[in-house]
C-alpha positions as semicolon CSV with decimal commas, in nm:
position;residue;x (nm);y (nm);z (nm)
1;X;11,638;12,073;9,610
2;X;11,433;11,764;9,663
3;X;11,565;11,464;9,410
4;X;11,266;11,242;9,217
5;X;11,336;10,899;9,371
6;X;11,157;10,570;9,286
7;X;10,797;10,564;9,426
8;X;10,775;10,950;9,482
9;X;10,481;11,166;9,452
10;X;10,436;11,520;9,444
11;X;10,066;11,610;9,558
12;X;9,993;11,915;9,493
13;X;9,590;12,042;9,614
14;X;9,343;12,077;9,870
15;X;9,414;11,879;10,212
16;X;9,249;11,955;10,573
17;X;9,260;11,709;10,860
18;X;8,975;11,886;11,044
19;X;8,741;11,950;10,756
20;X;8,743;12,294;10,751
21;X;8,712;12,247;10,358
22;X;8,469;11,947;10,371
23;X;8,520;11,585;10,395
24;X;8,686;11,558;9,999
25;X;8,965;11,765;10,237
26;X;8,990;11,552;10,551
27;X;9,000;11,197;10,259
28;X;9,329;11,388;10,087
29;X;9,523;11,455;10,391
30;X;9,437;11,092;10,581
31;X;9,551;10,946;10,228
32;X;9,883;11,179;10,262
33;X;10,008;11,092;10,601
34;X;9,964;10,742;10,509
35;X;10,134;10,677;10,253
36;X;10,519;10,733;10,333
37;X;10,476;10,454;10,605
38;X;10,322;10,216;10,299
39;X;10,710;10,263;10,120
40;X;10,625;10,645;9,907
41;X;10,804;10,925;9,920
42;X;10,528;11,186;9,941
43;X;10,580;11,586;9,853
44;X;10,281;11,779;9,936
45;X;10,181;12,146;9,892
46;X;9,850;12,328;9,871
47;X;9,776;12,532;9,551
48;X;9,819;12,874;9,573
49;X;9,478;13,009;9,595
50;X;9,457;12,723;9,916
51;X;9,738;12,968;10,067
52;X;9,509;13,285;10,012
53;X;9,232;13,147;10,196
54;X;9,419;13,038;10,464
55;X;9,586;13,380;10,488
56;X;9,238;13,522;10,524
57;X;9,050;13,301;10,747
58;X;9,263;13,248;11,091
59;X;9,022;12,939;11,172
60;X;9,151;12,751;10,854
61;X;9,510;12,905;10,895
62;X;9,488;12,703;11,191
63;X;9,348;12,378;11,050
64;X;9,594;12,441;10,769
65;X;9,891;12,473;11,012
66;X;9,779;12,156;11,202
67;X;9,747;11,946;10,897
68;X;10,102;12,003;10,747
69;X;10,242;11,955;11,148
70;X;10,069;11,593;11,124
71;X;10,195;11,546;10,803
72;X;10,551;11,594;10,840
73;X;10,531;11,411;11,125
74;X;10,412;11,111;10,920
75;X;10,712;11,174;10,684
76;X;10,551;11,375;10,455
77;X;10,790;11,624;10,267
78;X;10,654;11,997;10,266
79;X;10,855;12,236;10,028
80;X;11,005;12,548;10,301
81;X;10,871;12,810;10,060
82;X;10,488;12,712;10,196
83;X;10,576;12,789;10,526
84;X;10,761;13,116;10,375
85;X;10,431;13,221;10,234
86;X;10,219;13,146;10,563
87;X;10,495;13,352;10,735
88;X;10,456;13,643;10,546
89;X;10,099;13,718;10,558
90;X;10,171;14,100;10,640
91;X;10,365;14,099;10,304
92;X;10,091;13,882;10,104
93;X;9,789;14,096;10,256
94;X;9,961;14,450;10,167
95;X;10,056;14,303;9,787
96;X;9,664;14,200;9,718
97;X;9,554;14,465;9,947
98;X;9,313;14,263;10,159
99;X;9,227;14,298;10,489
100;X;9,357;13,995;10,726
101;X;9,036;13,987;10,910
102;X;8,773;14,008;10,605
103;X;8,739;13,677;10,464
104;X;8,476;13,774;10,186
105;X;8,685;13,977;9,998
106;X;8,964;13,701;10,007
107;X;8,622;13,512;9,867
108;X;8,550;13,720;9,647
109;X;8,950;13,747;9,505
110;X;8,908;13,346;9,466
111;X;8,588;13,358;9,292
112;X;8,701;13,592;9,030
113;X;9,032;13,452;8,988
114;X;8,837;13,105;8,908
115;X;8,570;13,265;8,748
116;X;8,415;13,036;8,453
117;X;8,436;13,188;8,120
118;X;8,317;13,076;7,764
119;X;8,467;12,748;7,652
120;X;8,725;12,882;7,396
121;X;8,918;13,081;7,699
122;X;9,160;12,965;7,920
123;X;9,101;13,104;8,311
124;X;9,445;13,304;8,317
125;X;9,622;13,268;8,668
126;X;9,753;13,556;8,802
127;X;10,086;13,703;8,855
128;X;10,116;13,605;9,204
129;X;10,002;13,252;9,179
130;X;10,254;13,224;8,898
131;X;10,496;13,328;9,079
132;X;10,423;13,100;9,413
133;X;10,397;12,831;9,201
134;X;10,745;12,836;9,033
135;X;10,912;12,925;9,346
136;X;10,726;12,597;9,464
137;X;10,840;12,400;9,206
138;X;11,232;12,530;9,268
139;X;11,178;12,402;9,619
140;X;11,072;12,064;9,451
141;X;11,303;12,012;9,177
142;X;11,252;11,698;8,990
143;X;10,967;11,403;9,050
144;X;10,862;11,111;8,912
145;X;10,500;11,109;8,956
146;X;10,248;11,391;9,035
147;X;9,856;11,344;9,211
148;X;9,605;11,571;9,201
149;X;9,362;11,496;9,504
150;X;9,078;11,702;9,302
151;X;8,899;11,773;9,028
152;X;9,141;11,910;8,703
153;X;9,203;12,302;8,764
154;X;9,381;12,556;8,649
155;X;9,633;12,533;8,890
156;X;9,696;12,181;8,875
157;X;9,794;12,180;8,458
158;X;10,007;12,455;8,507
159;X;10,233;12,179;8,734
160;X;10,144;11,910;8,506
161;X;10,272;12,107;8,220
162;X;10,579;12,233;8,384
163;X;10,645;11,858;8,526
164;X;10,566;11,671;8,246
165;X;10,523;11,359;8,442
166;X;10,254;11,071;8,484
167;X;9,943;11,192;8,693
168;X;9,711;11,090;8,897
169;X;9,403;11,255;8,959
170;X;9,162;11,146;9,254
171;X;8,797;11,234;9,107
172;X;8,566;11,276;9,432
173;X;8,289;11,317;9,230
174;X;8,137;11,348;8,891
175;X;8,300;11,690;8,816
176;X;7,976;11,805;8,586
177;X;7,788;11,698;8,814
178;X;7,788;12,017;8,986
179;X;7,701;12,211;8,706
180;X;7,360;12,071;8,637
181;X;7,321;12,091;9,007
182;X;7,421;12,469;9,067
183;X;7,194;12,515;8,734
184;X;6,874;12,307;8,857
185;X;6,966;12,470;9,225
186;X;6,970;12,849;9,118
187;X;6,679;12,856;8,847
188;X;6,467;12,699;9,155
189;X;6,655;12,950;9,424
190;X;6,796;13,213;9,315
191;X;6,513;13,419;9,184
192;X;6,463;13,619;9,526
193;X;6,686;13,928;9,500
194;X;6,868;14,123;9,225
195;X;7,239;13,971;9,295
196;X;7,143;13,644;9,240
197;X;6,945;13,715;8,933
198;X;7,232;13,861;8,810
199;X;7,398;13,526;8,892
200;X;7,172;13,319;8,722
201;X;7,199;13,479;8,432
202;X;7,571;13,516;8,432
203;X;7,501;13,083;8,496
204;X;7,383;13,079;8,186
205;X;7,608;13,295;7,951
206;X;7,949;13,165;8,082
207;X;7,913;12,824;8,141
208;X;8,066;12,598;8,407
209;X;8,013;12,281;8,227
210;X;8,233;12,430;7,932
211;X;8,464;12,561;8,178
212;X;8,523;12,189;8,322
213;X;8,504;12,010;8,009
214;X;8,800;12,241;7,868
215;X;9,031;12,177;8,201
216;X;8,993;11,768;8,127
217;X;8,993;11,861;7,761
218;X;9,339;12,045;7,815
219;X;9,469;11,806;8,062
220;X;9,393;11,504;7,857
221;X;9,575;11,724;7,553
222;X;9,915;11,731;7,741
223;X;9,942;11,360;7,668
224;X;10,095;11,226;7,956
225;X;9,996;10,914;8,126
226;X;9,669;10,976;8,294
227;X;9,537;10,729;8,626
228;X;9,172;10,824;8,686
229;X;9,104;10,718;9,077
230;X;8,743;10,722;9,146
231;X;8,592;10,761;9,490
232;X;8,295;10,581;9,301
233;X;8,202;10,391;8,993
234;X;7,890;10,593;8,933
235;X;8,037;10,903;8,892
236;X;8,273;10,720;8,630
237;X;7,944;10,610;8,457
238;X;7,845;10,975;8,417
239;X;8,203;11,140;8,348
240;X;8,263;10,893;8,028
241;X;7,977;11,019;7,851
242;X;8,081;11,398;7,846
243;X;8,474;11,322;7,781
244;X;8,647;11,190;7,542
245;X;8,902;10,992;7,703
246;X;9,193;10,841;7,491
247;X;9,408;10,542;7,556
248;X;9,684;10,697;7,745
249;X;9,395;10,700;8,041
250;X;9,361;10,443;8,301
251;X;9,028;10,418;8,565
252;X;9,087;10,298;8,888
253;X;8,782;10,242;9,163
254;X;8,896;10,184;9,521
255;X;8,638;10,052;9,823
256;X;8,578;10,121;10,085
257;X;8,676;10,514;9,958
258;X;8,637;10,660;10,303
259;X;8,621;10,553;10,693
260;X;8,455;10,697;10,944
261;X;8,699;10,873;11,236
262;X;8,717;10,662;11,539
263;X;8,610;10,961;11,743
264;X;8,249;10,863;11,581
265;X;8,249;10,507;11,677
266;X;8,344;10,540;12,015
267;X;8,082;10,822;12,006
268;X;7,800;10,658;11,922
269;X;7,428;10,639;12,062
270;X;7,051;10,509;12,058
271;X;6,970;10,780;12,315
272;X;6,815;11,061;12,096
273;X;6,763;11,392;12,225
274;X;6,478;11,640;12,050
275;X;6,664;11,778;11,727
276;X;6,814;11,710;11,403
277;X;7,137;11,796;11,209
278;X;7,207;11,942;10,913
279;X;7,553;11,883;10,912
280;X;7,844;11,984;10,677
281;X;7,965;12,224;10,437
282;X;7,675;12,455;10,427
283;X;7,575;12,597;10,117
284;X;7,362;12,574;9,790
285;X;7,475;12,244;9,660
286;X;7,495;12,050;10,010
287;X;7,057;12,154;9,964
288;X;7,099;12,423;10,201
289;X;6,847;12,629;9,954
290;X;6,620;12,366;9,958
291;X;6,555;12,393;10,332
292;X;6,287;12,668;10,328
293;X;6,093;12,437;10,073
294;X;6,171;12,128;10,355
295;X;6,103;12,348;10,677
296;X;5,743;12,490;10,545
297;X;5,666;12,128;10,543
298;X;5,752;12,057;10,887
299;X;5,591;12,362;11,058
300;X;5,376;12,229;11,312
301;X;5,451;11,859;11,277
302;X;5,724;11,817;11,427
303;X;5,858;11,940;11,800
304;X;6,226;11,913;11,723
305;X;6,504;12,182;11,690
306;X;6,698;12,175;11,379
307;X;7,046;12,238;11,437
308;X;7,317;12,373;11,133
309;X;7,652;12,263;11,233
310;X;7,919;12,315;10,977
311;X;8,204;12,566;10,741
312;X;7,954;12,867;10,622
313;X;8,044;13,188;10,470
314;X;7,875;13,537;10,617
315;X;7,632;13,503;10,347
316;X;7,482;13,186;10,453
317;X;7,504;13,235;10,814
318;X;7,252;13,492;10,745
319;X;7,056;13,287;10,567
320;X;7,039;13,028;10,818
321;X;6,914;13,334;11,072
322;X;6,628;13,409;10,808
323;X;6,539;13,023;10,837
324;X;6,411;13,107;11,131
325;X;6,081;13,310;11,039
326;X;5,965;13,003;10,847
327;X;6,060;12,744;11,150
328;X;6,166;12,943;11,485
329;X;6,319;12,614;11,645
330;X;6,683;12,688;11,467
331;X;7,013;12,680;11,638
332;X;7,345;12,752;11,414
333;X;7,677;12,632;11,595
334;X;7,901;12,750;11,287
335;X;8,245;12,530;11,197
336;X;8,323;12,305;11,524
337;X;8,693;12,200;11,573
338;X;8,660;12,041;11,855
339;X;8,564;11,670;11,699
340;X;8,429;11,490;11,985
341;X;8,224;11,805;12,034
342;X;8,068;11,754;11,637
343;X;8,027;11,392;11,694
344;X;7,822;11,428;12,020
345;X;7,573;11,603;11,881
346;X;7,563;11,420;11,569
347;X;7,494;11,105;11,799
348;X;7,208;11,282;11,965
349;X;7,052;11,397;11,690
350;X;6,724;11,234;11,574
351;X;6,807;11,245;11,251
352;X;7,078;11,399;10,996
353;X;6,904;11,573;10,755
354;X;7,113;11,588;10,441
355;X;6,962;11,712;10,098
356;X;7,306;11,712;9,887
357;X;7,311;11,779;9,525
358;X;7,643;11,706;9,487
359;X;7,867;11,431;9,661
360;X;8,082;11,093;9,592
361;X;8,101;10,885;9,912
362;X;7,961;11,157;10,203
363;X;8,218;11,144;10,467
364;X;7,890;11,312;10,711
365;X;7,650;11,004;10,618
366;X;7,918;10,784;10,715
367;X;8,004;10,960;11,017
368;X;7,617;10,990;11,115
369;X;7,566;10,597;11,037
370;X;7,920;10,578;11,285
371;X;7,721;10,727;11,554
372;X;7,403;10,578;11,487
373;X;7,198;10,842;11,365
374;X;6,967;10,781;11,072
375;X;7,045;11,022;10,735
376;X;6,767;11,168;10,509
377;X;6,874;11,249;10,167
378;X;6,835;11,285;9,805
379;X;6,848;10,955;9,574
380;X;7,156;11,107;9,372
381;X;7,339;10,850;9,168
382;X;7,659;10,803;9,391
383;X;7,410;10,802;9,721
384;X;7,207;10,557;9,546
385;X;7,502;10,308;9,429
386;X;7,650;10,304;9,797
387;X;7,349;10,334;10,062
388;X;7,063;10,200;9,842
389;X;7,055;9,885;10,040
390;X;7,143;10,083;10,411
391;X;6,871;10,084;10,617
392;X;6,916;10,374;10,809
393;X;7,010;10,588;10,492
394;X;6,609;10,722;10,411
395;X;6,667;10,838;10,014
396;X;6,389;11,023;9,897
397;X;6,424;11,177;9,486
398;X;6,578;11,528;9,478
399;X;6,357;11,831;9,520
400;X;6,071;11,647;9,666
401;X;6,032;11,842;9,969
402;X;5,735;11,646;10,097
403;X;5,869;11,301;10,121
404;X;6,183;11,476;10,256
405;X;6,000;11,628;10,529
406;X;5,787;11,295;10,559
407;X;6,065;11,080;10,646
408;X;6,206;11,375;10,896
409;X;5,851;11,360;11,048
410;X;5,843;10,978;11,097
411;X;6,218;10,959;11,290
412;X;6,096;11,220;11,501
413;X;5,765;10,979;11,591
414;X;6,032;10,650;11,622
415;X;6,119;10,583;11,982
416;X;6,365;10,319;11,891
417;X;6,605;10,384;11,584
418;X;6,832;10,089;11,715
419;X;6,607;9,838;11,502
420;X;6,696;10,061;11,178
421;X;7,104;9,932;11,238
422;X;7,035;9,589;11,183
423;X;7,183;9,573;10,878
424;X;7,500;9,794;10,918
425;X;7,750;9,634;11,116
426;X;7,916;9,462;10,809
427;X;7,943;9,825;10,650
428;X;8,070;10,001;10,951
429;X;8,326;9,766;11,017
430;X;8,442;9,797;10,613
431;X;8,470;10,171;10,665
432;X;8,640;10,156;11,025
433;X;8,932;10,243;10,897
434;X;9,174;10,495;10,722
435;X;9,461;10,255;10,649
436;X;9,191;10,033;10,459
437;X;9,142;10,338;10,246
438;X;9,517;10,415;10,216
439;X;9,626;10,029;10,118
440;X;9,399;10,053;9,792
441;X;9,593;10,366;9,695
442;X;9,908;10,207;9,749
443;X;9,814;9,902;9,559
444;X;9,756;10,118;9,279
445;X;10,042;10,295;9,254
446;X;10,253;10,000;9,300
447;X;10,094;9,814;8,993
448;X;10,141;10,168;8,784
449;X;10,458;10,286;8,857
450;X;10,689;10,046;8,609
């Protein structure tokens, strides 16, 4: 049994030093493996529905598996029953009856097991989570402090209730923001086949946004001491005015709130090759639905390849292939974990093209302004507040597909983008590094844990 000791943190959510679960994932475990050497005593485990995934999808498994190797070799403490559960996959498999190899139906067992229902409801966990998270919590024993590196679920105020102890809660994003995204995203999108007008209008009967407002609602009731760490103010600006927040919550904002890997800098490039990147997590609210609108634009303007590297499920993979019919001149690499490989071609690229819905910081604009390749995307408020006054950042206002495919068509006619970087060294060098990041957490937690 681990013993709570002063300046010790249980972290408890998602983590993933190669990005396999996007960038909010690769920020939580370079915050993690920092920390013990800054004077913490850090426990970390996934949640349990983390462990299903990675059961079911041996490319994460992997990434998983790597991550928790690099942590405890930073001095991070990991509780023996995860590494009991990864063991037994044969035994975890046969109990939910999944095949090892399928990874929609391990999909499709997360999406119904944090399926949103109507605001007077509580999403029930099942038995099996339950259970994996007490036996965790055995392995843990006491703490003094617990973080959640994620927006408020389930999972999370089942610990905080059982733990009873002050929390912190990294918010990536504004978590409704989302919502009115998905919502704008599927009335616009989703209208082309029967499943996903079913979707839409199971959108609008059980509503996310009261789904998300009751998890704060219920954490916020457990009245504990609450520390609010935003990865940026503007999402703060937004969150305030659908909560109602109560004194025993304190807002923290930490900058720079990401850094660019150094496998980007010493990556980078002026000498552009004839394609762009769409780059990331690949799906409806990184804008990947709003490339048909972009691409129709395009057709016959531009010369370039447009190449989708990035996590996708089979679903979108196959949209991606369909892309091609509108614009032939599509290549899809999939997930890379080979980094150097991913940053190559992101320092190639003309252009990232980038038409998010939905982000805080943007680990890929920073990455892609690391390598010296120009981003194109959508003038949402956290985008705004950081890269407003970034030159190479080209905002343009979400869902209009012509200026989009405007500023896409003038990189492709720029012969020099090294005149667009005038402005960025200052920036770059702020978000060089991890331990910049890391020092503002510890800061925090220093002044709050009296």
């Amino acid at each position: 049994m681990i013993v709570g000791l002063k300046m010790e943190i249980f972290t408890i959510g998602p983590a993933d030093i190669n990005g396999k679960i996007g960038g909010g994932g690769i920020h939580n475990a370079e915050i993690i493996i920092r920390l013990p050497h800054l004077g913490f005593r850090v426990i970390y485990s996934p949640y349990p529905s983390i462990l299903f995934w990675a059961l079911n999808d041996e490319v994460y498994a992997d990434s998983l598996h790597k991550t928790l190797r690099i942590m405890e070799q930073n001095k991070v403490i990991i509780p023996s029953i995860v590494f009991s559960y990864l063991e037994e996959k044969n035994k975890i498999l046969k109990r939910h009856n999944i095949e090892s190899n399928f990874f929609s139906k391990v999909d499709k067992f997360i999406k119904e097991k944090l399926k949103y229902i109507h605001y007077k409801d509580f999403p029930q966990l099942r038995d099996e989570e339950i259970k994996i998270m007490k036996d965790i919590i055995s392995d843990v024993g006491n703490v003094q402090y617990i973080m959640n590196p994620t927006e408020s679920t389930s999972e999370f105020i089942y610990f905080a209730k059982i733990f009873k102890k002050p929390i912190y809660n990294i918010i990536h994003h504004n978590p409704f923001n989302w919502y009115m995204a998905l919502r704008k995203t599927a009335s616009m999108f989703y209208m082309n086949s029967i499943s996903n007008i079913i979707k839409l209008v199971r959108l609008s009967l059980f509503s996310p946004y009261s789904s998300i407002k009751y998890y704060y609602d219920k954490l916020i009731s457990l009245n504990l001491p609450i520390n609010f760490i935003w990865i940026n103010p503007a999402s703060y600006f937004q969150f305030r005015n659908s909560m109602n927040l109560n004194k025993n919550i304190k807002n923290y904002f930490i900058y720079p709130a990401n850094a660019i890997d150094p496998l980007a800098l010493s990556n980078e490039s002026y000498d552009k090759e004839n394609y762009f990147v769409y780059g990331g997590y690949l799906d409806l609210l990184k804008g990947l639905y709003d490339m048909p609108y972009i691409l129709k634009e395009l057709k016959n303007k531009i010369d370039d390849y447009i190449v989708f590297v990035g996590h996708s499920s089979n679903e979108t993979t196959k949209y991606i292939n369909k892309l091609k019919k509108i614009y032939p001149k599509i290549k899809f690499l999939g997930f890379l974990k080979n980094k150097e490989e991913l940053f190559k071609i992101y320092s190639k690229a003309k252009g990232l093209i980038y038409p998010t819905h939905i982000d805080g910081y943007s680990l890929v604009i920073l990455e892609s302004l690391g390598v010296k390749t120009p981003v194109i995307t959508y003038g949402i408020p956290e985008l705004v507040y950081l890269y407003k006054n970034i030159k190479p950042v080209r905002i343009v206002n979400e869902f209009d597909f012509k200026s989009f495919a405007n500023e896409i068509i003038k990189l492709s006619k720029t012969d020099n983008t090294r005149d667009l970087f005038d402005n960025t060294e200052s920036f770059i060098r702020i978000h060089s590094s991890w331990d910049n990041v890391a020092k503002q957490y510890a800061k925090i937690f220093k002044e709050t844990m009296k």
